[in-house]
C-alpha positions in Angstrom: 0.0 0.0 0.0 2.8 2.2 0.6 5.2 3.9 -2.1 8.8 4.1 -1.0 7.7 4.8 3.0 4.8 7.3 1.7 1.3 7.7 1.0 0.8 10.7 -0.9 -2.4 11.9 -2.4 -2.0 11.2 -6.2 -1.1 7.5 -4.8 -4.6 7.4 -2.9 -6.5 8.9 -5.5 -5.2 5.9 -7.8 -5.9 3.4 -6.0 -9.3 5.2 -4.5 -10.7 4.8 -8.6 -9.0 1.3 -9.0 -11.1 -0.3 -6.8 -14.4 1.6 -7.9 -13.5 0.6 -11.4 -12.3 -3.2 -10.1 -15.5 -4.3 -7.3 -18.7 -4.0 -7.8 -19.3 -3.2 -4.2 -17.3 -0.1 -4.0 -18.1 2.9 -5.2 -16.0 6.7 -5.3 -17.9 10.1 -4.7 -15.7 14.0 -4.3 -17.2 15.4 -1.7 -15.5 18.8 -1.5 -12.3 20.3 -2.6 -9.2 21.0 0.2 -8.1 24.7 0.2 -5.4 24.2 -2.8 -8.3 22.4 -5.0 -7.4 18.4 -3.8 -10.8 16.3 -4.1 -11.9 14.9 -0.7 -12.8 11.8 -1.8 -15.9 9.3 0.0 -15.2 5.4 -0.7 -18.9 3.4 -0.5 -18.6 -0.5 0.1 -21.6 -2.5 0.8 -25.5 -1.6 0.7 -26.7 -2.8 4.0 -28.8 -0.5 6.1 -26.6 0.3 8.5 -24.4 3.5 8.3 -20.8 3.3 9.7 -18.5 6.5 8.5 -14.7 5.9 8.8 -12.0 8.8 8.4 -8.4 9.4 8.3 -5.8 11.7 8.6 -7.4 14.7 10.0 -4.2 15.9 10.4 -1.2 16.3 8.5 1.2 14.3 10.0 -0.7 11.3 10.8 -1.2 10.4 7.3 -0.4 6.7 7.6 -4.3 6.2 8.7 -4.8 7.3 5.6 -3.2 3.9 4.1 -4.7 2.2 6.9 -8.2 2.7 5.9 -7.6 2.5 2.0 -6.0 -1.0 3.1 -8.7 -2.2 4.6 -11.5 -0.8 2.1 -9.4 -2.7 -0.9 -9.6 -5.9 1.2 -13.1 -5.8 2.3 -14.1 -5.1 -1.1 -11.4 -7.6 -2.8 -12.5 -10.8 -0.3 -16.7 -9.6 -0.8 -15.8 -9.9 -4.8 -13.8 -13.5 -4.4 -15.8 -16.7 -5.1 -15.5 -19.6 -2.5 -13.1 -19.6 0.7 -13.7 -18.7 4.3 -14.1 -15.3 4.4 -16.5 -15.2 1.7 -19.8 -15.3 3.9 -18.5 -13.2 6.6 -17.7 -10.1 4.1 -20.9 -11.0 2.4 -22.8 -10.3 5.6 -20.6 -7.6 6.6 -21.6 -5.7 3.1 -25.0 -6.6 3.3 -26.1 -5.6 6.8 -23.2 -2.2 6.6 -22.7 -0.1 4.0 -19.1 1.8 5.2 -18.6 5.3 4.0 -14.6 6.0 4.4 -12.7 9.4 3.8 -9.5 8.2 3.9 -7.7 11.7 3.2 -9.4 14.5 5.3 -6.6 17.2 5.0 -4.8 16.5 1.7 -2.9 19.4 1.8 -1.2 18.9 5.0 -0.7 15.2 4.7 1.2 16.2 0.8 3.1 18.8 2.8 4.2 16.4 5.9 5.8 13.8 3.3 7.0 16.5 0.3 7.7 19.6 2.0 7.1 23.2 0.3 7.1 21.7 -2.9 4.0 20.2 -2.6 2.7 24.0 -2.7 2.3 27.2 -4.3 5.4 29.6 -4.4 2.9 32.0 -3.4 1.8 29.8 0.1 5.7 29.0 0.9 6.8 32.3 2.8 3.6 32.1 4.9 4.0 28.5 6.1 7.6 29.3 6.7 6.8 31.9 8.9 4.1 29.7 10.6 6.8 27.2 11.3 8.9 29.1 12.8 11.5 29.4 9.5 12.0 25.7 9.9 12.1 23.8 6.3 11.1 20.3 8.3 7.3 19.9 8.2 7.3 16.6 9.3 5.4 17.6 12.9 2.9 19.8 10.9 -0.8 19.0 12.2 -3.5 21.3 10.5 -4.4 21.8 7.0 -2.4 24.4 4.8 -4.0 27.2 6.2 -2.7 26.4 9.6 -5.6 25.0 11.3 -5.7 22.0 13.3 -9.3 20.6 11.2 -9.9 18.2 14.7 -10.6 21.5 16.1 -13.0 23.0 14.1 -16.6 21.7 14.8 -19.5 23.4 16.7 -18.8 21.5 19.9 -17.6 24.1 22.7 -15.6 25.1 20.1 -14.9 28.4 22.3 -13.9 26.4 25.3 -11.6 25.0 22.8 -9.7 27.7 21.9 -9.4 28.9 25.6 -7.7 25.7 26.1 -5.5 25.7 23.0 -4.5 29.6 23.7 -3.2 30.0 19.8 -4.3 32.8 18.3 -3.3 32.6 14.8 -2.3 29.7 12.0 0.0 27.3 13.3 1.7 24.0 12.6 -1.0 22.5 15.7 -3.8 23.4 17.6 -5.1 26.7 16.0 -9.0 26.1 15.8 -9.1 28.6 13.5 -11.2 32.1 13.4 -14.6 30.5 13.7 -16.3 26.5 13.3 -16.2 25.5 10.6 -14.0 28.1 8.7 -12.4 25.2 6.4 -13.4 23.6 3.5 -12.0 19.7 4.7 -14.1 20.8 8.0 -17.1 21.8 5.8 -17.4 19.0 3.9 -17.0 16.5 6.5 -19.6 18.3 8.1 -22.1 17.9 5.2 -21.3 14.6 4.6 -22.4 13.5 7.9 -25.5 15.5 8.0 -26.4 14.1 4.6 -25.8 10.0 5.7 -27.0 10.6 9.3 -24.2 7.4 10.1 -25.4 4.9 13.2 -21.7 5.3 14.9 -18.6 7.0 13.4 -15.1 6.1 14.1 -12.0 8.9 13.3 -8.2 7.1 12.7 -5.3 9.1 14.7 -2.1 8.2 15.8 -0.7 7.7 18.4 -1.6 5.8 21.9 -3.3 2.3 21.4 -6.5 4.1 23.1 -9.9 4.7 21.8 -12.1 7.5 22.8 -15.5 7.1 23.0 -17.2 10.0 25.1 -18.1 13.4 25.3 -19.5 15.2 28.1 -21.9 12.9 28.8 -23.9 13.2 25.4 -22.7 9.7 24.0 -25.4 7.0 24.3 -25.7 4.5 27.3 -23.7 1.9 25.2 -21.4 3.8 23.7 -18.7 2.4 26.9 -19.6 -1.0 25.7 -19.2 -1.0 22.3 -15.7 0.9 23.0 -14.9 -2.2 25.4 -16.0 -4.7 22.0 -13.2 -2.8 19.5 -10.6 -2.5 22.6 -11.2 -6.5 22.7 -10.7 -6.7 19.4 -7.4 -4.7 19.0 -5.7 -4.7 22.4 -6.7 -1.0 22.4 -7.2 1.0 25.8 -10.6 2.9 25.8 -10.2 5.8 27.9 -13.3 8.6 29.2 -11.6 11.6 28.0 -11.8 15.0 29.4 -10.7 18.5 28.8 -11.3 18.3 24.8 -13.9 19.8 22.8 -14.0 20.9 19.2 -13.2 17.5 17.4 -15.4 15.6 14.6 -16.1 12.9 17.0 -17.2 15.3 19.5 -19.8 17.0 17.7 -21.2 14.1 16.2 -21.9 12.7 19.4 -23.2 15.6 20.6 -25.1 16.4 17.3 -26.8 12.7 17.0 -26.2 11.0 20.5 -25.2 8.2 18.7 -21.7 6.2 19.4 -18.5 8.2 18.1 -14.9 7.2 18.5 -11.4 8.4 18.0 -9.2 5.5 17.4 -5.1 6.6 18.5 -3.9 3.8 16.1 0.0 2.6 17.3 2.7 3.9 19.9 5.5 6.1 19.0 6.1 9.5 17.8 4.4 11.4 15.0 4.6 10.8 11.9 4.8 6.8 12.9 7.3 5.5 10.5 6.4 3.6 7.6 8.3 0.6 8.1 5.5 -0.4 11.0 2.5 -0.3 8.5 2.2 -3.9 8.8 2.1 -4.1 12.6 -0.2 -1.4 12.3 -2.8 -2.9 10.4 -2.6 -6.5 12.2 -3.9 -4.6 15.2 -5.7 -2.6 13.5 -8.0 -4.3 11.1 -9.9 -6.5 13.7 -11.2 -3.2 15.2 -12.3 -1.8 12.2 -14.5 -5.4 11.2 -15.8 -5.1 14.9 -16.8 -1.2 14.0 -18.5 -2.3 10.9 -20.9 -4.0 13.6 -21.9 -0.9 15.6 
């Protein structure tokens, strides 16, 4: 899945309408544009009624969840299309009692940025994200999108509290909100997206931390601990009642819906995880992501 220890956006969009073109089960949709123009793009497999939406790489330098998910979208679509074996009539029934809706590149722009540096950019962007780096030419700890806004910090959900907390006041490599919700296009369109499919439980890929999130405030349903116990079974993960964080995807959708929501810290390391434990990753990984396609 990976290209030479990356996973850049022209390598995603490839393989995003390979598989559309290859499994009759999957299907690609744009459902915006990133600030520089990059197609956020929605992956459908399976028709079953119920809606599970899986994203990735909300920020910039966790971009391996974006390989993660595309991984694991080419597999459940490649072993639903193969005749005879094992896994045939568990995919089968996963596809026909889910329908999973995966973005598996939130912030495009970042994630290019992370792995090519300024020239994955605009002359006319490069003095301004120098400056918002501090004159350093290594992005590889860059967070938000290319406007320097963290976009896990931009929903409607105490999104003042938020910035209290955070204390930056302008664009930043991490943890700017930005100047109002919702003031991104990535943030916008993940927004829509969700009020359009109305998904039964949503579950957001980070690194790092081998934990899983599932609450907020005390809007997420009475299950919602439960299920988070079920995908901590299945992975080897830690869920964890978090406090002191507001702002995030998975926070407003709970809040929004009351519905189950989770943020999944995939691995243990440093950010950006390196490349060479993709594989590791997804072993531990991919169990939890079949056990959230039965939220």
């Amino acid at each position: 899945m990976l290209d030479n220890g990356t996973y850049l956006y022209e390598k995603m969009i490839q393989d995003s309408w390979r598989l559309g073109s290859g499994h009759s089960a999957l299907s690609v949709y744009s459902i915006g544009r990133s600030v520089l123009g990059r197609e956020l793009i929605l992956l459908r497999c399976g028709c079953g009624p119920r809606h599970i939406g899986i994203n990735a790489a909300f920020h910039a330098n966790e971009w391996i969840t974006s390989a993660l998910l595309m991984r694991f979208v080419a597999e459940l679509a490649e072993e639903y299309k193969r005749e005879g074996g094992e896994s045939e009539g568990l995919m089968r029934e996963f596809c026909q009692t889910t329908t999973l809706w995966a973005v598996p590149m939130v912030n495009p722009d970042g994630a290019e940025l992370v792995q090519r540096g300024l020239d994955s950019v605009h002359p006319l962007w490069r003095d301004k994200l120098l400056a918002w780096n501090e004159g350093r030419n290594d992005f590889s700890a860059w967070k938000a999108n290319i406007r320097g806004v963290d976009l896990n910090d931009q929903f409607p959900a105490y999104w003042e509290e938020e910035c209290k907390r955070r204390g930056v006041a302008g664009p930043s490599p991490r943890d700017y909100p930005g100047p109002f919700p919702l003031s991104e296009p990535e943030a916008v369109s993940m927004e829509r997206l969700t009020e359009s499919l109305r998904f039964d439980a949503v579950v957001a890929l980070h690194t790092q931390g081998r934990e899983i999130y599932w609450n907020y405030r005390d809007y997420e349903p009475p299950h919602a601990e439960k299920l988070a116990e079920k995908l901590g079974y299945a992975s080897g993960y830690k869920p964890i009642k978090l406090s002191g964080s507001d702002a995030g995807y998975k926070d407003w959708f709970i809040s929004q819906y009351r519905k189950p929501g989770f943020t999944v810290e995939v691995g243990l390391g440093e950010n950006p995880l390196p490349a060479e434990t993709f594989d590791g990753l997804y072993t531990e990984l991919k169990p939890l992501l079949l056990e959230a396609m039965l939220l």
